[in-house]
Structure formats: C-alpha cells, structure tokens
C-alpha positions as YAML, in Angstrom:
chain: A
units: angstrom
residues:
- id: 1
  name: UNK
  ca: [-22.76, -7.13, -14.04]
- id: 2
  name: UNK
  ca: [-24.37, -3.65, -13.83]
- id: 3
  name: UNK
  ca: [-27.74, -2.44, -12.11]
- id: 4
  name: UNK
  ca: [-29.38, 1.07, -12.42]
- id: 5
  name: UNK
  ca: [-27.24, 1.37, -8.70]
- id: 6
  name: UNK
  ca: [-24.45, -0.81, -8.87]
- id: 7
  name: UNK
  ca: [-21.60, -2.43, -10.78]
- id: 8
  name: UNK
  ca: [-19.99, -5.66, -9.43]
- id: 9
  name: UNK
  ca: [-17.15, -7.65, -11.11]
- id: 10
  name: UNK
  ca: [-15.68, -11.28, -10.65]
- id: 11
  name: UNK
  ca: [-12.26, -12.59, -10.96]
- id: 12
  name: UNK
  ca: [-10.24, -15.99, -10.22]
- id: 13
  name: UNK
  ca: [-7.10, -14.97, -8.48]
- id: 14
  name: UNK
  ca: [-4.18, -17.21, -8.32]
- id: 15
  name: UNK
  ca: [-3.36, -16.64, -4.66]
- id: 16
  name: UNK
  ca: [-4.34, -18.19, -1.29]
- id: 17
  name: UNK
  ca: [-7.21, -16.10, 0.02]
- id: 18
  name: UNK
  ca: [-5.29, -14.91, 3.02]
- id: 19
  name: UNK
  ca: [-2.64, -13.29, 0.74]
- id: 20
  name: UNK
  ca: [-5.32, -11.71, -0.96]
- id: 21
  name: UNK
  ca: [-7.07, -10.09, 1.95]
- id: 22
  name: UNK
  ca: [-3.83, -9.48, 3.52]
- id: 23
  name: UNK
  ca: [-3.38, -7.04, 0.66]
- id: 24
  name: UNK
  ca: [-6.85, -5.60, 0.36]
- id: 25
  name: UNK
  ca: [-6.87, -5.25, 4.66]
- id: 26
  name: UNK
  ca: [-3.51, -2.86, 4.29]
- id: 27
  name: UNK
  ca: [-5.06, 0.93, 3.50]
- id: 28
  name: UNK
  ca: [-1.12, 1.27, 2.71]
- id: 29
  name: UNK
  ca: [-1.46, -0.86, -0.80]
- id: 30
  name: UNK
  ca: [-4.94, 0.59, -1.68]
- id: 31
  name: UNK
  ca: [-3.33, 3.40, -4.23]
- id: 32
  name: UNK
  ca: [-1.54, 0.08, -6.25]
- id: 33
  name: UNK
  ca: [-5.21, -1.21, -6.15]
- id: 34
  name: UNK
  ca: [-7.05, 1.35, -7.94]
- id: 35
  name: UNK
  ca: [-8.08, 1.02, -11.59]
- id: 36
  name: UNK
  ca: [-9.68, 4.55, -11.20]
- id: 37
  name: UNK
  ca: [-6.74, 6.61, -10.94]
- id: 38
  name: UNK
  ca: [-8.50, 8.44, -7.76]
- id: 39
  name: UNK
  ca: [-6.63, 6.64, -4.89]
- id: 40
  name: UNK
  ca: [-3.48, 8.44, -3.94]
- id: 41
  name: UNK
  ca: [-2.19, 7.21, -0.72]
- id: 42
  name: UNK
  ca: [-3.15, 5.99, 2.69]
- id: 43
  name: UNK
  ca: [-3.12, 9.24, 5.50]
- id: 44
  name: UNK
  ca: [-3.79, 6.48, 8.29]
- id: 45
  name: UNK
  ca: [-2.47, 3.42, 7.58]
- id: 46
  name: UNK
  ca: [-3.74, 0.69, 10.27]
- id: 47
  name: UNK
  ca: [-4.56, -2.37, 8.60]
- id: 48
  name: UNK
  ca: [-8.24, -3.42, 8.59]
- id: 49
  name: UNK
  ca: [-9.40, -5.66, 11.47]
- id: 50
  name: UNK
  ca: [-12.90, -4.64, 12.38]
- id: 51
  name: UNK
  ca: [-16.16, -3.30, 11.29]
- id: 52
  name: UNK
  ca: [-16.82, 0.63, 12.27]
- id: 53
  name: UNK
  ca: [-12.72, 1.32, 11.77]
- id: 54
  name: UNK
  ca: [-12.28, 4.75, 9.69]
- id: 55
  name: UNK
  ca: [-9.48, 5.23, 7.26]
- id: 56
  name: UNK
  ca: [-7.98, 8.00, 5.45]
- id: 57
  name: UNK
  ca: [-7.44, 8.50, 1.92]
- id: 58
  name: UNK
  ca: [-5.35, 10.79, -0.42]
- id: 59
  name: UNK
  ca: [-7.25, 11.39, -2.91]
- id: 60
  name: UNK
  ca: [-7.40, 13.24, -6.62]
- id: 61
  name: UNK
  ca: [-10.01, 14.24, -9.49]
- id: 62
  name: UNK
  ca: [-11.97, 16.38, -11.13]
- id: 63
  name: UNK
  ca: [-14.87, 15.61, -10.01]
- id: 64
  name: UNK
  ca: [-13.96, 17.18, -6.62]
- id: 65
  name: UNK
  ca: [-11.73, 20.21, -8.32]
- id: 66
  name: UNK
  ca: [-8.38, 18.35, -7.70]
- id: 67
  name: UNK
  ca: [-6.66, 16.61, -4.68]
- id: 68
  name: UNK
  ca: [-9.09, 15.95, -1.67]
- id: 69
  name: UNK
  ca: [-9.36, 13.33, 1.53]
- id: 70
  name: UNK
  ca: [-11.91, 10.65, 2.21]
- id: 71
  name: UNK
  ca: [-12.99, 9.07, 5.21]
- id: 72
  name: UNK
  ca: [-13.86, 5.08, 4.56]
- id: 73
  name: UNK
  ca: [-15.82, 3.58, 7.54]
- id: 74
  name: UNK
  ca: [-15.64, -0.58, 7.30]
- id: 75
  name: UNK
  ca: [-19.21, -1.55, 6.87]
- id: 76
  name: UNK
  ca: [-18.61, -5.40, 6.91]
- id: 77
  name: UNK
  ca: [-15.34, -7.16, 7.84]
- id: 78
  name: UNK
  ca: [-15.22, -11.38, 7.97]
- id: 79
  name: UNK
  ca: [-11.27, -12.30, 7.73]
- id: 80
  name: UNK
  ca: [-10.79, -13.32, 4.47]
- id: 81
  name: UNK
  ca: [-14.20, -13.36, 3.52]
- id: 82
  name: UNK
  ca: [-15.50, -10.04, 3.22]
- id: 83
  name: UNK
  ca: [-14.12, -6.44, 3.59]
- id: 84
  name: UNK
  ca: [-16.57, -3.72, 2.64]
- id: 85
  name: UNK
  ca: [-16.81, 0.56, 3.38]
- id: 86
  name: UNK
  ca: [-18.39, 3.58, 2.62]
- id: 87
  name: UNK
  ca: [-16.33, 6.55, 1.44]
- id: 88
  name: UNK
  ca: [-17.19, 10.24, 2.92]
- id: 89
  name: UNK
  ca: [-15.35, 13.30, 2.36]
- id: 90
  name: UNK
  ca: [-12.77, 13.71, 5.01]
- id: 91
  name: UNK
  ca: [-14.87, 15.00, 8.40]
- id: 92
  name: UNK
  ca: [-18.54, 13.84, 6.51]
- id: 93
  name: UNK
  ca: [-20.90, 11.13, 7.36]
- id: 94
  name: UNK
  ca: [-20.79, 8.67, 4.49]
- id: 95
  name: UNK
  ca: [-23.75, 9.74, 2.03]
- id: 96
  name: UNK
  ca: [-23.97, 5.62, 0.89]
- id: 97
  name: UNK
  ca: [-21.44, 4.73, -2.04]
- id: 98
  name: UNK
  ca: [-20.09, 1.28, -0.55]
- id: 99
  name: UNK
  ca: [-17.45, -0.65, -2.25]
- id: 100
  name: UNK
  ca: [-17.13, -4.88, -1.01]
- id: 101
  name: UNK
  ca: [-14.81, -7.39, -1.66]
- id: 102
  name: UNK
  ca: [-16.00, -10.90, -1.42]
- id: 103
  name: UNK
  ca: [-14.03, -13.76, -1.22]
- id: 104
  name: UNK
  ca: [-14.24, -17.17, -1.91]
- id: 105
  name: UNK
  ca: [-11.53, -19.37, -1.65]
- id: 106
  name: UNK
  ca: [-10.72, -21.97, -4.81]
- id: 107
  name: UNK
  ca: [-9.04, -24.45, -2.97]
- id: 108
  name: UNK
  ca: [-5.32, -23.84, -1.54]
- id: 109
  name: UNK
  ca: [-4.29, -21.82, -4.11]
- id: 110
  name: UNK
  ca: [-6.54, -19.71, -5.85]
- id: 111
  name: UNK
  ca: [-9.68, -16.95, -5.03]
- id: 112
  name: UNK
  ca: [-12.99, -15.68, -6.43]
- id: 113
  name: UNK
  ca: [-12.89, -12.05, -5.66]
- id: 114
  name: UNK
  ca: [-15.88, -10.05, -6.67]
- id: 115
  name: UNK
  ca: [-15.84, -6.58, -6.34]
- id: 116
  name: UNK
  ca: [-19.10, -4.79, -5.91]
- id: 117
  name: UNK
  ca: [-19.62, -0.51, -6.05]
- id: 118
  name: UNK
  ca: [-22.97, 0.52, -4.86]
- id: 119
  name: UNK
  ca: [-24.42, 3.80, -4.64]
- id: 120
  name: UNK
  ca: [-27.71, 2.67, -4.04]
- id: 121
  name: UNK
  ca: [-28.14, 4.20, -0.80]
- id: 122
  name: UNK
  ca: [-27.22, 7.57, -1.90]
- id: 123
  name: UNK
  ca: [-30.62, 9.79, -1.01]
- id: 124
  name: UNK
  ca: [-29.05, 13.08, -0.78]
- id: 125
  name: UNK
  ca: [-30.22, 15.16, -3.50]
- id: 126
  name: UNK
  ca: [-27.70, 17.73, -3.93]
- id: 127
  name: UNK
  ca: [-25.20, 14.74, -4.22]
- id: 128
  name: UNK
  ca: [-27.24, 13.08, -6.44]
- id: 129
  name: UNK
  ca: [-26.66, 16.62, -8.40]
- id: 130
  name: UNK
  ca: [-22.87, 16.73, -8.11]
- id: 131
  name: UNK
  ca: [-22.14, 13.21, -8.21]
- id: 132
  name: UNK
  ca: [-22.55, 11.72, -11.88]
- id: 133
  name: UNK
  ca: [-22.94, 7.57, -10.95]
- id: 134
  name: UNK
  ca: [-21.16, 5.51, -11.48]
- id: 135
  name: UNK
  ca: [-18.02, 7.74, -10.77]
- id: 136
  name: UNK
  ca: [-16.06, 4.44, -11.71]
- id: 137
  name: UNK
  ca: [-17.09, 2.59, -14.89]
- id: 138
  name: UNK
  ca: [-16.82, -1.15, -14.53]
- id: 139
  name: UNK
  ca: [-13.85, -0.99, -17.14]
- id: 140
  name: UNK
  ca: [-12.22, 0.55, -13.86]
- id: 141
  name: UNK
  ca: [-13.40, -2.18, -11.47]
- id: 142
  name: UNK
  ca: [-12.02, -4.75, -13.68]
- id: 143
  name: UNK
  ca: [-8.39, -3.01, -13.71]
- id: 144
  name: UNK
  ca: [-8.65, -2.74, -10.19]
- id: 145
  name: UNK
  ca: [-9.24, -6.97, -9.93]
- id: 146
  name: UNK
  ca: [-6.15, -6.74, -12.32]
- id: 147
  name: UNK
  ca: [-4.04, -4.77, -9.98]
- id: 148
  name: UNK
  ca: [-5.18, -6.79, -7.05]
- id: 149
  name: UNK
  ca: [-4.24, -10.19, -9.16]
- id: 150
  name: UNK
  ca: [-0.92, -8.18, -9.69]
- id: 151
  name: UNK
  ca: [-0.28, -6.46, -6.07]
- id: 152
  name: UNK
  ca: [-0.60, -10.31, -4.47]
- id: 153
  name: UNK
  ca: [1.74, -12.42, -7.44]
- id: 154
  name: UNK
  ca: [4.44, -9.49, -6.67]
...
C-alpha cells in the first residue's frame, strides 16, 4: 500500500513473534534484512531495548556518492510489538524518514509483520531537493519481509 508519503507492506511470517523481534531488535542482523542493498553493517551493535537509543549504520549508495554512516534514533519500541526509527546522517538530527515494524502475533507460531517507510515528516527543503522519495521502492520493502521471513527460519 503506497501514499504520496509512505509505502507500507504486510507479510505472515512463520515464526513466534519473539523470534521475529529478536532478529529485527539486533542492529547486528539488519544488513541480512535489507532488500535495498543500502545496509552494510552495524558500527554499534547493542540490541534494541528502548525508545530514544541511537544506532550506527554502515552504509552504501549513490545517492550519497558511495559508502556513508547513519544515525537511527528508536522512535517507538513495545517488545515484540513495535520497533520503529528515524535515520540521520551520522552526527545529524533525523530530518523525518521513519521506518516501523509492527507486529502481530498469529497464534504460537506465526506473525503479521508490516513494514511501514515514511517520509512524511521530511520539511527540509534542500533535502526534499537531494532526496528523490521513496529512496526504497516497495519492491524493496517486500524483499526485505522476505529476508526477515528468511533471517528467523535460518
């Protein structure tokens, strides 16, 4: 489902919602997540356990002339409920991209995971310059529920 400011995708997962926020809490396994091809690595890899944590990302693309770092500060955290952030350039106040995982568990062994990016809060106008939205096409999004669905199975 797209908006003129955001893209959000759905998915049954066939995994107990803890293992599947266990996974999506660890900055370490974000890289395996990412159906964008932007994610890198982790540079600080303590697992998510609160809103207002920051976290450090390795990241690559053109759209930033090549390998650069991001800052993500948690903007919503509920144990395997909810996990949500806005990404920054490294050192940078977030400028209001926000990317949330919600999920809902389907019994014992499976999870709804949707998988919302919303830019929608993005004011700045020389971003709104540089920044062509979406940066990730819901194609993308969808690998990334993929990945997830794979990252949790293995």
């Amino acid at each position: 489902m797209s908006t003129d400011t955001s893209i959000t995708v759905q998915r049954t997962i066939d995994a107990a919602t803890p293992e599947v926020f266990d996974v999506l809490s660890n900055p370490e396994r974000h890289a395996e997540l990412d159906g964008s091809g932007f994610v890198v690595s982790d540079e600080r890899t303590d697992r998510i356990t609160a809103a207002g944590q920051v976290f450090r990302m390795n990241m690559t693309g053109d759209h930033m002339g090549g390998d650069y770092q991001t800052d993500n500060t948690v903007t919503g955290y509920d144990a395997n409920h909810l996990l949500a952030w806005q990404t920054a350039p490294a050192d940078t106040e977030p400028p209001g991209w926000e990317w949330v995982w919600e999920l809902t568990a389907q019994g014992s062994g499976a999870t709804d995971v949707r998988l919302t990016y919303d830019w929608g809060k993005v004011t700045d106008p020389a971003i709104l310059e540089k920044v062509r939205f979406p940066l990730v096409s819901e194609d993308q999004l969808e690998e990334s529920l993929n990945l997830l669905a794979a990252a949790v199975v293995g």
